[in-house]
GULUMMAR-5242 format. One record per residue: residue number from 1; chain; x, z, y of N, C-alpha, C in turn; residue in three letters. Coordinates in nm, 2 decimals. Atoms other than C-alpha are relative to their C-alpha. Example, Ala and Ser with C-alpha at 12.3 -4.5 7.8 and 13.67 -1.06 7.14 Angstrom:
BEGIN
1_A_0.09_0.00_-0.12_1.23_0.78_-0.45_0.09_0.00_0.12_ALA;
2_A_-0.09_0.00_-0.11_1.37_0.71_-0.11_-0.08_0.08_0.11_SER;
***
This chain:
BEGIN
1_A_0.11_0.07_0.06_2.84_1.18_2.20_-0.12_0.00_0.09_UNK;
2_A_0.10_0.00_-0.05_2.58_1.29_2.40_-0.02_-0.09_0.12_UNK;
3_A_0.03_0.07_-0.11_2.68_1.12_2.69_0.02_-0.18_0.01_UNK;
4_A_0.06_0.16_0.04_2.69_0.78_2.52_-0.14_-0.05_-0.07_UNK;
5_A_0.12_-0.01_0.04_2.36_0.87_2.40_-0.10_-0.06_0.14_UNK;
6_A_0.07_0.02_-0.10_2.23_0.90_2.71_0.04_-0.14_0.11_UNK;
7_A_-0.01_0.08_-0.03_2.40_0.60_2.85_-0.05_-0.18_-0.06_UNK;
8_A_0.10_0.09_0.11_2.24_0.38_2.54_-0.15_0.04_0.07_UNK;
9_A_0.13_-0.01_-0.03_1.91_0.52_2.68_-0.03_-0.07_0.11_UNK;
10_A_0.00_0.06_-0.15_1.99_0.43_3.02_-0.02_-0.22_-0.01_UNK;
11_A_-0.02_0.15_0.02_2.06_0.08_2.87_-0.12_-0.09_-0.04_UNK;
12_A_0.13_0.06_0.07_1.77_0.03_2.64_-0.16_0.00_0.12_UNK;
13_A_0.12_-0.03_-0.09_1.51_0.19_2.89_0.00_-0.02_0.12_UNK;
14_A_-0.02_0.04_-0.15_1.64_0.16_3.25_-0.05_0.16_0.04_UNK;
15_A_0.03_-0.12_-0.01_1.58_0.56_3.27_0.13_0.09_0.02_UNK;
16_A_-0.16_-0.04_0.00_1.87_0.80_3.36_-0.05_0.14_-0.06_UNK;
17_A_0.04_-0.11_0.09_1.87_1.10_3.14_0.09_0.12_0.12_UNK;
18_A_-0.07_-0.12_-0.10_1.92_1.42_3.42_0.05_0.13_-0.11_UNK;
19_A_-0.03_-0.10_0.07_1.92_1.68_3.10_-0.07_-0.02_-0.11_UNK;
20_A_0.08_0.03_0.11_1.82_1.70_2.76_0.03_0.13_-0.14_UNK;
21_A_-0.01_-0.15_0.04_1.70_2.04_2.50_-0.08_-0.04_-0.13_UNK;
22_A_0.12_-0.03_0.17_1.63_2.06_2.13_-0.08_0.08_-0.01_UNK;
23_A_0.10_-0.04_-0.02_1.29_2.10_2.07_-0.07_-0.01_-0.12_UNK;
24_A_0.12_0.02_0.11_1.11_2.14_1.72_0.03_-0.12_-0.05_UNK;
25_A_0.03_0.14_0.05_1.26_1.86_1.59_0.04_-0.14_0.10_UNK;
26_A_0.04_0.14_-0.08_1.32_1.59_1.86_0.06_0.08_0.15_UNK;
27_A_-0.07_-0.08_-0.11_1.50_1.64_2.19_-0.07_-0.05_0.15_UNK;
28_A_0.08_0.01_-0.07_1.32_1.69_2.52_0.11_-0.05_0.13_UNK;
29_A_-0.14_0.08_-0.13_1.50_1.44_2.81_-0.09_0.01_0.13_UNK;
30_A_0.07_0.02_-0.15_1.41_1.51_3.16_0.10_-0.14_0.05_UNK;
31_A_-0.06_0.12_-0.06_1.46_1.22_3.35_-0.03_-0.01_0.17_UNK;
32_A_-0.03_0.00_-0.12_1.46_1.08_3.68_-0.15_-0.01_0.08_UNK;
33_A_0.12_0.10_0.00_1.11_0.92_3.59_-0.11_0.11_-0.07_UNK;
34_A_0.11_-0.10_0.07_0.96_1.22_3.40_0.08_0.06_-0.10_UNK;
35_A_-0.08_-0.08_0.11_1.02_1.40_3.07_-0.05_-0.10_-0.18_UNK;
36_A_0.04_0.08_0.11_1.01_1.26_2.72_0.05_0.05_-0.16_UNK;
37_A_-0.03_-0.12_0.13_1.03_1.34_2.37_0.15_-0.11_-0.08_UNK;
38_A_-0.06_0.08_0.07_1.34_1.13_2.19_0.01_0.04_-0.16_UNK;
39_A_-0.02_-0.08_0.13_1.36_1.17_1.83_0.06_-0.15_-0.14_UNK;
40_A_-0.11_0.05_0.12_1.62_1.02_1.52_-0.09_-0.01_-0.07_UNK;
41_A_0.12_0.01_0.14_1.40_0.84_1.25_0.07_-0.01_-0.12_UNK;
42_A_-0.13_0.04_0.14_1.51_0.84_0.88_-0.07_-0.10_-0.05_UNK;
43_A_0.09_0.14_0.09_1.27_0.50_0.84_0.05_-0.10_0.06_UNK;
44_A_-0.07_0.13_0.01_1.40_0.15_0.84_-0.08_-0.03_0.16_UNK;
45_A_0.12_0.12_-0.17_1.33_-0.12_1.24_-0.09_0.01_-0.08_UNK;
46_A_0.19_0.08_0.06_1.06_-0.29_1.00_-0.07_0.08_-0.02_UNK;
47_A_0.11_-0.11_-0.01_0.88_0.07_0.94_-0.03_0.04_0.14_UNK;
48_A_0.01_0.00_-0.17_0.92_0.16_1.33_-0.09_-0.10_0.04_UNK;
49_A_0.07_0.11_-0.09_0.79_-0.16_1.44_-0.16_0.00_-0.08_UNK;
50_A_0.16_-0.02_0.07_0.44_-0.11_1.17_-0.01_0.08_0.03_UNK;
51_A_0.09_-0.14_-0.09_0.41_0.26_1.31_-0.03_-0.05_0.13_UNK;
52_A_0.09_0.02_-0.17_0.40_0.13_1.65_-0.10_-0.09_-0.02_UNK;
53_A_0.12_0.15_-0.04_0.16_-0.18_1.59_-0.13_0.06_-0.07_UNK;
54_A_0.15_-0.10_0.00_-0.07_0.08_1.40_-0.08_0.09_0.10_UNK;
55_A_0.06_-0.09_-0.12_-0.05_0.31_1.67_-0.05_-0.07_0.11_UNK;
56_A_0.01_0.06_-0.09_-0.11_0.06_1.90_-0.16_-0.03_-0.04_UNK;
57_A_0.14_0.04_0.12_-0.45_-0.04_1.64_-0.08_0.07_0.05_UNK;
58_A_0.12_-0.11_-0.01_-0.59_0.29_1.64_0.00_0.08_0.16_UNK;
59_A_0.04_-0.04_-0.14_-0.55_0.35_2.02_-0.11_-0.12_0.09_UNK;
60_A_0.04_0.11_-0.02_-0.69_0.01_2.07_-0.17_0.05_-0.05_UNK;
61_A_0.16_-0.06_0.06_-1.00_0.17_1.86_-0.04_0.11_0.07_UNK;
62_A_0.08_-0.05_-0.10_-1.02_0.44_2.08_0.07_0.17_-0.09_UNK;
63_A_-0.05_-0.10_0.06_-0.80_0.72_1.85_0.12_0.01_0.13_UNK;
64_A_-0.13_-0.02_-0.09_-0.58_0.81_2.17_0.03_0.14_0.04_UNK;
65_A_-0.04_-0.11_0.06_-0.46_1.14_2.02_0.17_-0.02_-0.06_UNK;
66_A_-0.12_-0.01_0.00_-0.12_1.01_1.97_0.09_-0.08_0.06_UNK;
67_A_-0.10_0.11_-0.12_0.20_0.91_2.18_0.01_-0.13_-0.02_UNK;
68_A_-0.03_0.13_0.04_0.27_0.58_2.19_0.13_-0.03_0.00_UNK;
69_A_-0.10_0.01_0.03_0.63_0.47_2.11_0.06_-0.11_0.11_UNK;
70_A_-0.03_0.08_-0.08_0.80_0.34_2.41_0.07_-0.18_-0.02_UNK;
71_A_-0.07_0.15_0.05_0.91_-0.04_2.43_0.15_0.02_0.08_UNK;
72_A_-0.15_0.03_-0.05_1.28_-0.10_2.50_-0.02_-0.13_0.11_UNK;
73_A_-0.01_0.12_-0.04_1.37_-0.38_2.74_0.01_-0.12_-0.09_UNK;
74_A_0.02_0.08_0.13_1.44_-0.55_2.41_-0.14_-0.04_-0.06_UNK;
75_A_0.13_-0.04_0.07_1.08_-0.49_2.36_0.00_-0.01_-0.14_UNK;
76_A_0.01_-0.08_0.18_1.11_-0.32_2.02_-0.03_0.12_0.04_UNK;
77_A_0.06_-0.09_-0.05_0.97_-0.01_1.98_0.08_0.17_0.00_UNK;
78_A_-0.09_-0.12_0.02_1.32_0.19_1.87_0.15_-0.05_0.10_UNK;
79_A_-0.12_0.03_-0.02_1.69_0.16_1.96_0.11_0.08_-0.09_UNK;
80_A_-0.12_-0.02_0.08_1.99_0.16_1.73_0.15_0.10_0.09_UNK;
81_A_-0.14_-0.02_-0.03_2.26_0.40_1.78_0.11_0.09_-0.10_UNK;
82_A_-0.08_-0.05_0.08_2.54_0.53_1.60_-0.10_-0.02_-0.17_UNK;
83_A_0.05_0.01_0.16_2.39_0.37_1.25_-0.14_0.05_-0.04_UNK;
84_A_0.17_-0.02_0.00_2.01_0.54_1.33_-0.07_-0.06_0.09_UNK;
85_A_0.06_0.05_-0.07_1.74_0.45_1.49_-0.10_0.10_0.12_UNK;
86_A_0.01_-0.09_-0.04_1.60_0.61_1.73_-0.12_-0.01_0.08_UNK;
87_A_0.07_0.05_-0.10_1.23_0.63_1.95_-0.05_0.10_0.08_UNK;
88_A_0.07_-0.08_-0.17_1.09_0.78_2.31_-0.15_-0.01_-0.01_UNK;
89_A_0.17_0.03_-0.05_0.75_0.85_2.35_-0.04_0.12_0.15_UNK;
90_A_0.02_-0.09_-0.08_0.59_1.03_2.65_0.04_0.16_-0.04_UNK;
91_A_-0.05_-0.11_-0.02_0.69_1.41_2.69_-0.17_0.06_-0.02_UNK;
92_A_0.14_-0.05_-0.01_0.34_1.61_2.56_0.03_0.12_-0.03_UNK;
93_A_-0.01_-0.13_-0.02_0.34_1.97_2.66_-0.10_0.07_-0.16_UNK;
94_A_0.07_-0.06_0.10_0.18_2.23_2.35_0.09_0.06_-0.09_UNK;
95_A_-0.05_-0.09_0.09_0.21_2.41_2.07_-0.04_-0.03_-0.16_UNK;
96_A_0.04_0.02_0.18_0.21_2.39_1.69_-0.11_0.09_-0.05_UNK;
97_A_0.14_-0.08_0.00_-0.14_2.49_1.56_0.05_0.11_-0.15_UNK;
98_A_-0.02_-0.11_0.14_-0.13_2.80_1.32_-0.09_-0.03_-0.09_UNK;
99_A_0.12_0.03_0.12_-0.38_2.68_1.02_-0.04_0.18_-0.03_UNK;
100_A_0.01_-0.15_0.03_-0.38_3.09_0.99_-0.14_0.05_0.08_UNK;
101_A_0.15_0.01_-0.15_-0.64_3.04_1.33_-0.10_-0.05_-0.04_UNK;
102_A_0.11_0.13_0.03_-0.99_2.92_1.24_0.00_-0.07_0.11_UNK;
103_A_0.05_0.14_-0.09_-1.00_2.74_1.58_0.11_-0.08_-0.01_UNK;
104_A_-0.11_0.13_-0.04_-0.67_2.55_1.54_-0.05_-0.07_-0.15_UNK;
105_A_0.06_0.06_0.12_-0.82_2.49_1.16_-0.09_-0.10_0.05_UNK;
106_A_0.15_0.05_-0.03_-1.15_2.36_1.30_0.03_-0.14_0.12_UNK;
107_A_-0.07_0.06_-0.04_-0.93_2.17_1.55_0.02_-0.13_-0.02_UNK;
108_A_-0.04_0.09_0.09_-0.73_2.00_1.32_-0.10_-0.09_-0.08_UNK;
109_A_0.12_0.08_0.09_-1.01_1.89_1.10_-0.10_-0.09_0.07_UNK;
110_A_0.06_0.16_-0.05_-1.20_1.70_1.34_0.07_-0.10_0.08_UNK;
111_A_-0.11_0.07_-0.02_-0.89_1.59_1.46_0.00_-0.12_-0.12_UNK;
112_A_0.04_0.07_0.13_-0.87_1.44_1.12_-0.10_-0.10_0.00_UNK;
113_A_0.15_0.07_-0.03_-1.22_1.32_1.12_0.02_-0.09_0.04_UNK;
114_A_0.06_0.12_-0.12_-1.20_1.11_1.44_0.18_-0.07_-0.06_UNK;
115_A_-0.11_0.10_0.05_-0.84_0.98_1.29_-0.06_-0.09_-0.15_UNK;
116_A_0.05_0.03_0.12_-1.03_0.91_0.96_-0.11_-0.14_0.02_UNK;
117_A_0.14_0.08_-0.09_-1.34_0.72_1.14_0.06_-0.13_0.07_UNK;
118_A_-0.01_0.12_-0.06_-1.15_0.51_1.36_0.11_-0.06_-0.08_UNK;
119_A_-0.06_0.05_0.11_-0.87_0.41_1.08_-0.09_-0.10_-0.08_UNK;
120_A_0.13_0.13_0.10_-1.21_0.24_0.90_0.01_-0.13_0.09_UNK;
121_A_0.03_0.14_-0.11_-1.26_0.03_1.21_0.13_-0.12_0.01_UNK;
122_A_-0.15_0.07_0.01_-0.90_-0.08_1.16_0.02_-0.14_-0.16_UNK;
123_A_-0.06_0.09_0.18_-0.81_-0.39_0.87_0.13_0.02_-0.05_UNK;
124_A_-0.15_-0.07_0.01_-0.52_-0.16_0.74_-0.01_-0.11_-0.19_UNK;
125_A_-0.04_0.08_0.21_-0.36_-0.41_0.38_0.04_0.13_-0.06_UNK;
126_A_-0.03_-0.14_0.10_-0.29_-0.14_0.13_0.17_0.06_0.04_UNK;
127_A_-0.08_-0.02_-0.02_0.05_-0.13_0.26_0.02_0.14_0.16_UNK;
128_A_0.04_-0.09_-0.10_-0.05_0.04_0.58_-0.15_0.10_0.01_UNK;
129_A_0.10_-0.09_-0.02_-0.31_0.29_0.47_0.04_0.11_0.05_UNK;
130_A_-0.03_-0.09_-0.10_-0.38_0.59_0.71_0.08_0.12_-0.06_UNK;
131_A_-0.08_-0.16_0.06_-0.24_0.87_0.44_0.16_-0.02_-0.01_UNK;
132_A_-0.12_-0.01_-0.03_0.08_0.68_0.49_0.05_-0.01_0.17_UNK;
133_A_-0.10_-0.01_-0.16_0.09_0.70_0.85_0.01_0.14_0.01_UNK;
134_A_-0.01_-0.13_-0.02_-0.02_1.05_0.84_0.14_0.11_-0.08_UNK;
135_A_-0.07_-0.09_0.04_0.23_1.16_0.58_0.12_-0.08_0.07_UNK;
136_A_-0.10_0.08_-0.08_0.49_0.92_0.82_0.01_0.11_0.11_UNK;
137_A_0.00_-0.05_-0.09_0.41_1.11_1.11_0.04_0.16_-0.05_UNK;
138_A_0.01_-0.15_0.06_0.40_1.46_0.97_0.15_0.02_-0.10_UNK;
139_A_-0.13_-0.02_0.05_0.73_1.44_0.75_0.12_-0.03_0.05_UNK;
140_A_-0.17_0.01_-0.08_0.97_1.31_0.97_0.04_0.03_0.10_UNK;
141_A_-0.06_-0.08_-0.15_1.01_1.56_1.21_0.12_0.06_0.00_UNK;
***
């Protein structure tokens, strides 16, 4: 399986996968071209393609605190395999904040903030409000 995985990657992205290591959720692919995060979504293309056109929104606004979702040669922003879907974003080195820390608390919170601020600047329809990108992002790891 894995190695039709990695030849679906090679397909969709033009990337050759040298090795690849479960990581928190999401599997870390060194490549030829760099490193990257891949990760199995359990949300439908038409949610994939509204997470990336948000994220693409609030980077556009100047929130560029999260990866962006690579495009396929298909230009979409996942690829289908074995009945999921599946998307690549850049490889970001770190660590999971301990909320137990006041500074990863203190962190977080204006983290928040400046996602909260530039989300206003955004014309999100009720369908794409920020507490569903955030609980999107945050539950489907």
């Amino acid at each position: 399986m894995l190695q039709e995985l990695t030849e679906t990657i090679d397909a969709f992205y033009g990337i050759t996968v040298v090795s690849c290591q479960p990581q928190n959720g999401v599997w870390k692919l060194t490549t030829t071209s760099g490193s990257y995060a891949l990760k199995r979504m359990t949300c439908s293309a038409a949610q994939i393609t509204e997470l990336s056109q948000t994220l693409f929104l609030l980077k556009k606004k100047g929130f560029t605190n999260l990866n962006p979702l690579l495009g396929t040669k298909l230009k979409t922003s996942y690829f289908p395999f074995q009945n999921h879907c599946y998307t690549l974003t850049p490889w970001r080195e770190g660590r999971f904040p301990s909320f137990q820390n006041p500074q990863d608390l203190q962190k977080a919170g204006l983290l928040l903030g400046k996602l909260h601020r530039t989300a206003t600047l955004m014309n999100l329809s009720k369908k794409q409000q920020i507490s569903n990108l955030v609980t999107e992002l945050t539950n489907k790891t």
